[in-house]
C-alpha positions as CSV (number, residue, x, y, z in Angstrom):
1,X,-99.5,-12.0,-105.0
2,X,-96.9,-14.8,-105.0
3,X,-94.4,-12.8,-107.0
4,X,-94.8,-9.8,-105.2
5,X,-94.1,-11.9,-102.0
6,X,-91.3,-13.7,-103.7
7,X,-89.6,-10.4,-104.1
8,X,-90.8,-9.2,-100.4
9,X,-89.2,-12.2,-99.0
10,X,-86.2,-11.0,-100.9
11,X,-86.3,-7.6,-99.6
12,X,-87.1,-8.6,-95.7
13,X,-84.0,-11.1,-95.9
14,X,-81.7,-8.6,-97.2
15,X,-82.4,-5.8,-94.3
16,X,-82.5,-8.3,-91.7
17,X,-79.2,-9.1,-92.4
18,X,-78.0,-5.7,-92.5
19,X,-76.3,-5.0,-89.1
20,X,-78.4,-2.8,-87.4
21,X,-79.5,-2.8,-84.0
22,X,-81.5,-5.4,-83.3
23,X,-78.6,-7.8,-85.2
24,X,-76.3,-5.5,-82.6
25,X,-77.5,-6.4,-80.2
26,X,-77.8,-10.1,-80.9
27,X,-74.0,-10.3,-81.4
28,X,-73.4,-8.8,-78.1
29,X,-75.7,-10.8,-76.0
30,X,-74.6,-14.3,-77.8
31,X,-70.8,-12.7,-76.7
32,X,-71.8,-12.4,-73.3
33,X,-74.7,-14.4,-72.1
34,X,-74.9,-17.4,-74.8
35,X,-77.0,-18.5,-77.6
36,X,-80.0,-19.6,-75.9
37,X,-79.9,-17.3,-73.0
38,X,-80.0,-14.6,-75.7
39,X,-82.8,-16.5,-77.3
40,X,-85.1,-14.5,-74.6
41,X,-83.9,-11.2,-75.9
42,X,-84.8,-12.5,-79.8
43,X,-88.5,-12.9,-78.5
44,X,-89.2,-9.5,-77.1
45,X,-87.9,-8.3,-80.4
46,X,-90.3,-10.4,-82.2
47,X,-93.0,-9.2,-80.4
48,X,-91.7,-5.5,-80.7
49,X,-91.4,-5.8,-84.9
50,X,-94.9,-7.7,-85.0
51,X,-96.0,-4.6,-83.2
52,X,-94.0,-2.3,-85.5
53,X,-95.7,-4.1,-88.6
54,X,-98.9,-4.8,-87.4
55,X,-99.6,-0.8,-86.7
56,X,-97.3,0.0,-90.0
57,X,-99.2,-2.2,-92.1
58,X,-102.6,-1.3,-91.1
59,X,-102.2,2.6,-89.7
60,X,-99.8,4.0,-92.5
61,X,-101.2,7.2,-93.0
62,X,-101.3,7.3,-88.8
63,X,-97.9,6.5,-88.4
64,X,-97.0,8.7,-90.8
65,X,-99.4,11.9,-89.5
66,X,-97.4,11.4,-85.9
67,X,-94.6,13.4,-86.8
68,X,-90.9,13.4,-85.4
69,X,-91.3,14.0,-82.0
70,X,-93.0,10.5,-81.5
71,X,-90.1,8.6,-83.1
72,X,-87.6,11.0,-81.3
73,X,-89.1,10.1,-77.8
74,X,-88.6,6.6,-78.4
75,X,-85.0,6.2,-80.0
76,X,-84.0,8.7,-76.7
77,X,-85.3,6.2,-74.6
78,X,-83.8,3.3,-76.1
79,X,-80.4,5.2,-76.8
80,X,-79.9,6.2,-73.6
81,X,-80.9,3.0,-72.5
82,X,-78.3,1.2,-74.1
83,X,-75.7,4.1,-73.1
84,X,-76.4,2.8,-69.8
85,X,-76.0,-1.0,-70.4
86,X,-72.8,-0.5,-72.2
87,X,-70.9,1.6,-69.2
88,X,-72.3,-1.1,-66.4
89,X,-70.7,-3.2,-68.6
90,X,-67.7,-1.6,-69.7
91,X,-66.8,-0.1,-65.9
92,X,-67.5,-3.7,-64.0
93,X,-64.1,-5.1,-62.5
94,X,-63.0,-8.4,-63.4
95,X,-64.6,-10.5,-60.4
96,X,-68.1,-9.1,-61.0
97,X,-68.6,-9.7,-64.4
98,X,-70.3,-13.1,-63.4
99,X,-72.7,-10.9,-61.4
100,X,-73.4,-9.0,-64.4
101,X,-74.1,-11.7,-66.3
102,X,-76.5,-13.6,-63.7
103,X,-78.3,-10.0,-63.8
104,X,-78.5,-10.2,-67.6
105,X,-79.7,-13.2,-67.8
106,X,-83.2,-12.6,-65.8
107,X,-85.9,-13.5,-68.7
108,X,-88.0,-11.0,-68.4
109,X,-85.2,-8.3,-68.7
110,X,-84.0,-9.7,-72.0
111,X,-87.6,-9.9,-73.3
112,X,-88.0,-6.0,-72.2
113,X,-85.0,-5.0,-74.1
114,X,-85.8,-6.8,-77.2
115,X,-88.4,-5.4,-77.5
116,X,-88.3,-1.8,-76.3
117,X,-84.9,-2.1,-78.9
118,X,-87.1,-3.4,-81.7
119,X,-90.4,-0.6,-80.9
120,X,-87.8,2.3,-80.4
121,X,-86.0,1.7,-84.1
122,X,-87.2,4.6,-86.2
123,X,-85.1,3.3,-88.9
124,X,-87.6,0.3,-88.6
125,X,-90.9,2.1,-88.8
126,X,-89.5,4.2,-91.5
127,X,-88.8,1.2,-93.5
128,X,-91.9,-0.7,-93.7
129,X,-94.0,2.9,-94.1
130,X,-91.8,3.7,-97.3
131,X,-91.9,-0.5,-98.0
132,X,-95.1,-1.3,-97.2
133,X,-97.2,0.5,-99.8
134,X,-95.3,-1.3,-102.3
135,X,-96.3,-5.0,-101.6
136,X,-100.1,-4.2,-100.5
137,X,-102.4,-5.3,-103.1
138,X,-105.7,-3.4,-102.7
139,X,-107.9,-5.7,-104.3
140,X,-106.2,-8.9,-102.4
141,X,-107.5,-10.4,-99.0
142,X,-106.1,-7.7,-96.8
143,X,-106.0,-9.7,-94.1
144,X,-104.1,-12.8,-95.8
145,X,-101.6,-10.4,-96.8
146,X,-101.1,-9.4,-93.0
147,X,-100.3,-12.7,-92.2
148,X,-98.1,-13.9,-94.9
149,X,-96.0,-11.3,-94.4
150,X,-95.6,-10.8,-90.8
151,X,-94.7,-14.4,-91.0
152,X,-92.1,-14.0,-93.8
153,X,-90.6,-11.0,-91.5
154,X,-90.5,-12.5,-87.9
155,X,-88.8,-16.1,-90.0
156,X,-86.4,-13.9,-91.5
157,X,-86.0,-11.7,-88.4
158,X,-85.3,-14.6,-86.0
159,X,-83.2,-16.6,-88.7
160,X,-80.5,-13.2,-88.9
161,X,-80.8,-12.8,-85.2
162,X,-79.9,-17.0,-84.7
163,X,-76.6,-16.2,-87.0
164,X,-75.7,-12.7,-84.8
165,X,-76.3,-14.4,-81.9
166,X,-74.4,-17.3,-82.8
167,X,-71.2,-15.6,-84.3
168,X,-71.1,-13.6,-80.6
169,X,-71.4,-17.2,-78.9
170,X,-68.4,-18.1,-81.0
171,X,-66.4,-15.3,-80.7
172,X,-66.5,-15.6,-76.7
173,X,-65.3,-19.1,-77.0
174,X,-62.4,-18.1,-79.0
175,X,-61.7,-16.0,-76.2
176,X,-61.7,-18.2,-73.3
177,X,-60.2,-17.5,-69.3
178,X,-60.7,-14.7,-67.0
179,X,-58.8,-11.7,-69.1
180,X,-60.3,-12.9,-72.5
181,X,-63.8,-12.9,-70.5
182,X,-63.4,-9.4,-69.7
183,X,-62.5,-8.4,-72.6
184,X,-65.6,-10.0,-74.7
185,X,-67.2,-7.7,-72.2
186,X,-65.2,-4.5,-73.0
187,X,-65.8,-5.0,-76.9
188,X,-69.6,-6.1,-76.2
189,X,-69.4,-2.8,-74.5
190,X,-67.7,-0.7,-77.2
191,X,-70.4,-2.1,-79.5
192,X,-73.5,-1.3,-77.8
193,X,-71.9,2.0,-76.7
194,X,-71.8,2.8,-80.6
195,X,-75.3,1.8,-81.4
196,X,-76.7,4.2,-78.8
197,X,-74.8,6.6,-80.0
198,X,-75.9,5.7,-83.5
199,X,-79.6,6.2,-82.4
200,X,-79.0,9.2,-80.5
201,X,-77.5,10.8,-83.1
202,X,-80.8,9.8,-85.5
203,X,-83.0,11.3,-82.7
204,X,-81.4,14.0,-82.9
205,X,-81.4,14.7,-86.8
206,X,-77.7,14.0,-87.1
């Protein structure tokens, strides 16, 4: 078991740090709201993979028996979620991005989106179904397994998410002043524009 989750660890660690859109969406908030405010948006998306896993790793044949429409459903509603975030945020004038920012900085709000985000992946539950299988001993403490690695997964998770968020943070800085403000907003824009376009287009069988 401790090779297998030697290489598991491996595995996790090297999607996490794929950009996706959870890591996304990371860069963009550390960009426009800061590190730590961010840090609200990186819980709800805990909570949303431990979710993922928890009904991956112990439903498999379920999830799998659910068909497309289910994972359709929820990638529209994140997509066009997102679509909406990124033209508030594109369209705002100059003196209201502060408002926008005060808006996106209400806890709760970042804690919804990181996790209805992380629940409304598909390319996440279609991950752990076809990864899953792999690492699961049968004979092994099924339960102990559960635990080790959601633990590995939320570390790694939160560790790739710290770096996204961070790189954002530092980006903004570089761009300090009212027009370079704006503008961190424009590209934060651009890029979650992109990613709900990316998941649109997967909902859509593109």
């Amino acid at each position: 078991m401790t090779a297998d989750l030697g290489l598991y660890t491996l595995t996790i660690a090297a999607v996490s740090m794929t950009p996706g859109m959870c890591m996304t969406l990371a860069f963009t908030l550390g960009m426009t709201v800061g590190y730590r405010v961010a840090l609200w948006m990186m819980v709800g998306e805990l909570l949303g993979v431990a979710v993922v896993f928890s009904a991956t790793f112990w439903s498999l044949t379920w999830v799998r028996d659910q068909g497309a429409s289910w994972f359709t459903a929820l990638s529209l509603l994140g997509g066009v979620y997102l679509m909406y975030l990124a033209i508030v945020l594109f369209r705002q004038p100059q003196e209201a991005v502060r408002k926008i920012e005060q808006l996106a900085t209400l806890p709760y709000q970042l804690v919804g989106l990181g996790f209805v985000t992380a629940v409304g992946n598909p390319k996440g539950w279609a991950f752990l179904v076809a990864l899953l299988p792999r690492f699961i001993e049968g004979e092994g403490s099924l339960l102990l397994q559960f635990a080790a690695m959601l633990a590995i997964m939320t570390v790694t998770e939160f560790a790739s998410m710290s770096l996204y968020a961070a790189g954002g943070h530092w980006f903004a800085a570089k761009m300090s002043g009212h027009q370079g403000r704006l503008g961190v907003h424009r590209v934060a824009a651009t890029v979650l524009a992109g990613v709900s376009i990316w998941v649109l287009a997967g909902a859509a069988g593109w």
